[in-house]
C-alpha positions in Angstrom: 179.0 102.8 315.9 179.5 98.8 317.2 183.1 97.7 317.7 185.3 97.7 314.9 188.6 96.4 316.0 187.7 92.6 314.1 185.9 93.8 311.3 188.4 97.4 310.4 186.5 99.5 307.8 183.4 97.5 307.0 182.4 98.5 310.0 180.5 101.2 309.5 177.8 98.5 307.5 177.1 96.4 311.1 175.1 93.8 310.3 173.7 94.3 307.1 174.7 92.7 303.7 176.3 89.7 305.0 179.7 89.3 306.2 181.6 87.6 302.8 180.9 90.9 301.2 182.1 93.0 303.8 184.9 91.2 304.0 185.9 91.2 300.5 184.8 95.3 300.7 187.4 95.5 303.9 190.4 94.1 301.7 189.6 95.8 298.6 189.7 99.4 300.5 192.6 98.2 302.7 194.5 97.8 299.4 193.0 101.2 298.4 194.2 103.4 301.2 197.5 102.3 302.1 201.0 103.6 301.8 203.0 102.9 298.3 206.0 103.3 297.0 206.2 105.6 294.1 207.6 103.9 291.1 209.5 107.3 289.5 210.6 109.3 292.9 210.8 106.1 295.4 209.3 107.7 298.2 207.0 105.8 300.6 203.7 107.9 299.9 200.1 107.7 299.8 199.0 107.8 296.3 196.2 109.3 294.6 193.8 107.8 293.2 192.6 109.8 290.0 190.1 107.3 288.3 190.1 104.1 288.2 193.1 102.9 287.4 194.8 105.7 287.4 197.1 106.9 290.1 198.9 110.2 291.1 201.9 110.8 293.4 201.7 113.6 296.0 205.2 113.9 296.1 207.0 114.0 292.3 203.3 115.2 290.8 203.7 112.3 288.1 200.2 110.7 287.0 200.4 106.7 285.9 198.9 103.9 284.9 197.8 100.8 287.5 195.4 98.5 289.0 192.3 99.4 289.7 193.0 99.5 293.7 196.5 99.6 293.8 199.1 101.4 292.1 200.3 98.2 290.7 200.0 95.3 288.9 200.7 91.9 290.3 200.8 91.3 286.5 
């Protein structure tokens, strides 16, 4: 695979399908995959995503209600 370093995730597309939409890709699964705080426990965890919006913690087991790529809502 090319170098990844400036472009994170969406590197594994290279070249193709122009670099606005990997870049709004790259945020959206950045958002996606990181570390959350559980809003019932309070633990620093990576949640789970079930569906879309809806989330699961590995660490109290409780299943909730969110955003589509993050637990939350800025809402």
């Amino acid at each position: 695979m090319g170098r990844t370093k400036t472009v994170g995730i969406a590197g594994r597309f290279g070249p193709r399908y122009g670099s606005s939409v990997r870049k709004k890709w790259n945020s959206i699964m950045v958002r996606k995959y990181q570390l959350y705080y559980c809003p019932f426990c309070g633990l620093r965890v990576r949640m789970k995503r079930v569906s879309v919006g809806i989330w699961s913690c590995s660490k109290c087991g409780r299943v909730f209600a969110g955003d589509a790529y993050q637990p939350t809502s800025k809402f």
